[in-house]
C-alpha positions in Angstrom: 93.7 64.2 120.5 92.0 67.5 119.8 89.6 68.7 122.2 86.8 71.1 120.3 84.3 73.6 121.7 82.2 75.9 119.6 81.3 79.2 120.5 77.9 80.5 119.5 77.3 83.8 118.7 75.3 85.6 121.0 72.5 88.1 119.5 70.9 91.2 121.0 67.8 90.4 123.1 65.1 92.9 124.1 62.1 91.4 126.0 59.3 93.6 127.8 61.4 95.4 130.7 64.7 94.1 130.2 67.6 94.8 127.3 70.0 92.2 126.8 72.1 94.4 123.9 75.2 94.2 125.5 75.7 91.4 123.3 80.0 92.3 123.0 79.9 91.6 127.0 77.8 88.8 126.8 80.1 87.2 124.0 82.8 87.9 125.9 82.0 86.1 128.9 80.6 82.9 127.2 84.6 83.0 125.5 86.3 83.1 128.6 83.9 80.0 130.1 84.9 78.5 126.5 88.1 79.0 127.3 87.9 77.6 131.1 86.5 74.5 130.0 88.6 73.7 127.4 91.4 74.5 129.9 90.3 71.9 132.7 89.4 68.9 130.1 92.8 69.3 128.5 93.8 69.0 132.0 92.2 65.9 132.9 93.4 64.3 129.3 97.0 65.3 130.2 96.8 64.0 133.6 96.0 60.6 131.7 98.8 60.7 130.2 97.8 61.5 126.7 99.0 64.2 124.7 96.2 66.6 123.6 95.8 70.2 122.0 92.9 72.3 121.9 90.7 74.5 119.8 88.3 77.2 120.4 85.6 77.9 116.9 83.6 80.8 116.4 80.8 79.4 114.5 80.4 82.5 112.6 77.2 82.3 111.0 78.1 78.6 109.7 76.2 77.0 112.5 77.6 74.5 115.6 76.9 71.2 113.6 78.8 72.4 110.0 81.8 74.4 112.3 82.3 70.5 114.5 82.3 69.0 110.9 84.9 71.3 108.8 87.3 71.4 112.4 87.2 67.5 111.8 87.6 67.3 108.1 90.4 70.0 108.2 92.3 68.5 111.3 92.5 64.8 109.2 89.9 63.0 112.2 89.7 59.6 112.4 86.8 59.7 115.1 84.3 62.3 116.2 83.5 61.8 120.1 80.7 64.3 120.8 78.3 64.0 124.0 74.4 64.2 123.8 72.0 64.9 126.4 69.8 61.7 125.5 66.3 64.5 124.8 63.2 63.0 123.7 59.6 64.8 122.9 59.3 68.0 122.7 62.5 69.1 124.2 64.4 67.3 121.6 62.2 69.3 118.7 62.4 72.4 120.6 66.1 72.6 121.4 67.1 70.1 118.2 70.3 67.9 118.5 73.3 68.7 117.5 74.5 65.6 117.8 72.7 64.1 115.8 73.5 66.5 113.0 77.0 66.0 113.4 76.6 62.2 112.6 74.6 63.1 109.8 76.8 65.3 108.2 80.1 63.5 109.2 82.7 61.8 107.0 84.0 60.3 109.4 83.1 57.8 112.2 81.0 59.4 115.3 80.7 58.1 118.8 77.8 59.4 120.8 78.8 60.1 124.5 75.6 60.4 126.8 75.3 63.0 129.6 
């Protein structure tokens, strides 16, 4: 089992009284929450017994849905397992779903997880 996570890159953000261009710090931090969560799901998959490894993808420009995609097709997948918050309306055409992108684009079988 291979256990995923996709780091997006973070751009600069200047609003009306506030600059967010510390974008290296806030990359930074996002990685090492990346990493942390990768840490304590392949913790509860080894304490299940199963062996597991882990991988953390800077998308790089390529976007979340294509990086999920290649890691799949380049580790030899049999199944995608991805999770989806279930959004509807608006939220859904604001935010967009990744999820459903990846079983668009997949060549392989995907299994929707909801929140």
């Amino acid at each position: 089992m291979r256990l995923v996570y996709v780091l997006e890159e973070i751009l600069p953000l200047a609003a009306e009284g506030f600059d967010y261009s510390n974008s290296a710090a806030l990359q930074e931090t996002a990685r090492k929450a990346a990493e942390d969560t990768l840490a304590k799901a392949a913790d509860k998959v080894r304490k299940s017994g199963a062996t597991v490894e882990t991988a953390l993808i800077d998308e790089l420009g390529q976007g979340v849905i294509d990086a999920i995609n290649n890691e799949a097709l380049n580790w030899s997948a049999d199944l995608i397992v991805i999770g989806t918050h279930g959004r509807t309306g608006l939220t859904r055409l604001l935010l967009g779903s990744i999820a459903e992108g990846v079983v668009r684009e997949a060549a392989m079988p995907v299994l929707l997880i909801r929140a």
